[in-house]
N, C-alpha and C positions, 0 to 999 in steps of 0.2 A: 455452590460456586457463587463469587462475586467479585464486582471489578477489582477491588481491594488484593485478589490473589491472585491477581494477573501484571505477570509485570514482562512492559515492553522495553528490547533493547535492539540497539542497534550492533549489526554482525558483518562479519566478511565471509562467513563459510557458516552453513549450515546443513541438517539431514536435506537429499533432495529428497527421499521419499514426504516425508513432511509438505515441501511445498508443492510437490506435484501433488499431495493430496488436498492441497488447498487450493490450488492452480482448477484442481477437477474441482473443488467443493462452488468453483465461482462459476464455472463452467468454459472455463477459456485455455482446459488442456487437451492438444488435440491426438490421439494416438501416435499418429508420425512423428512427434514432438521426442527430442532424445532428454530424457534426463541429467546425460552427463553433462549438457549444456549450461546446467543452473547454478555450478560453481562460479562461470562464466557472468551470466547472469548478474549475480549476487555482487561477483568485483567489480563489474565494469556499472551498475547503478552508485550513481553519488552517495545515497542513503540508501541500506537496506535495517529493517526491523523486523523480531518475531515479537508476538503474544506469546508469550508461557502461562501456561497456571500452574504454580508454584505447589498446588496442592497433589499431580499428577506428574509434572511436568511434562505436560501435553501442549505441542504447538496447535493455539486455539485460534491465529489469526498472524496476518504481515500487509507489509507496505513499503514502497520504494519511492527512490525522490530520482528523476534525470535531471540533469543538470551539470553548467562548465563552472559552477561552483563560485561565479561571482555575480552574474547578474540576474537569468531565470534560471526557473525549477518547476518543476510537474511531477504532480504526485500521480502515482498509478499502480494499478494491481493491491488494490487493497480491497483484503478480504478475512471475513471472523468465519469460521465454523457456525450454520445453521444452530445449532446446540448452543452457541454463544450468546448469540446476538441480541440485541435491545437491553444490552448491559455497561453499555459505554465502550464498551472496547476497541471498536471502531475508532468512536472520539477521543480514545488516548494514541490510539497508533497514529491518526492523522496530526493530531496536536504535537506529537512528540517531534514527526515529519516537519513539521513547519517551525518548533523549535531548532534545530538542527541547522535548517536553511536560513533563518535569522540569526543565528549566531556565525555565521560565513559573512552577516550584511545582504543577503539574499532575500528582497521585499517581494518582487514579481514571480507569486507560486501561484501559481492555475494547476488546475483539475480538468477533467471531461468525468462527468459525471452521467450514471446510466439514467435515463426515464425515471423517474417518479424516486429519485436522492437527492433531487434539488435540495429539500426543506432539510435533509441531515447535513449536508454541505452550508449553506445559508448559515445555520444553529453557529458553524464553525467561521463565522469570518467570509465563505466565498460564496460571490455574487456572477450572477449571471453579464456576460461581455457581452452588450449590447450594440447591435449592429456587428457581430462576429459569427461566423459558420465553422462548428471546426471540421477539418476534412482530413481522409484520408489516404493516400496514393493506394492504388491495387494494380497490378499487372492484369491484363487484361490476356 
């Protein structure tokens, strides 16, 4: 496999087993979580993308843009398959994301990036927002 047989698109419906299995491969799916939700999901995100490799076609990776489609956007839930990784394909899903948003005229894409993805993020255009916290709400 190489990045060359991996080709990312952008989709309105796709397998949820797929993404719940990718959802678990990042570790951000919680049992309670209903699958049928992720049609849901997939339509109401501005962008959604998979990784295919073309030589299986096995979903090897995705990523989503929120966004009112004219002025910000946030990319998030992007994630390759363990088996994938440190093959670019990350960097084509994000790149593709932020093509997508620039082609709307969409300049202000931010991320939240986990611990120690600064330097992959950075590689791609995005910089750390200085003097910013980004937060969460949680019901208490």
């Amino acid at each position: 496999m190489n990045a060359e047989t991996i080709k990312v698109q952008q989709v309105t419906s796709w397998s949820s087993d797929d993404i719940v299995a990718l959802y678990k491969e990042g570790g951000w799916w919680k049992e309670e979580y209903q699958s049928e939700e992720l049609p849901h999901l997939i339509k109401g995100s501005y962008a959604f993308v998979v990784a295919v490799d073309t030589t299986t076609n096995r979903t090897v990776g995705m990523g989503r843009v929120l966004s009112d489609g004219s002025s910000d956007a946030y990319i998030q839930d992007v994630i390759v398959l363990s088996s994938y990784r440190n093959q670019g394909i990350g960097s084509k899903i994000i790149s593709f994301l932020i093509h997508l948003c620039q082609l709307k005229g969409i300049q202000w894409i931010g991320v939240i990036a986990e611990p120690g993805s600064e330097a992959f993020y950075q590689i791609l255009g995005f910089h750390t927002m200085k003097d910013h916290i980004p937060m969460r709400y949680t019901q208490e």
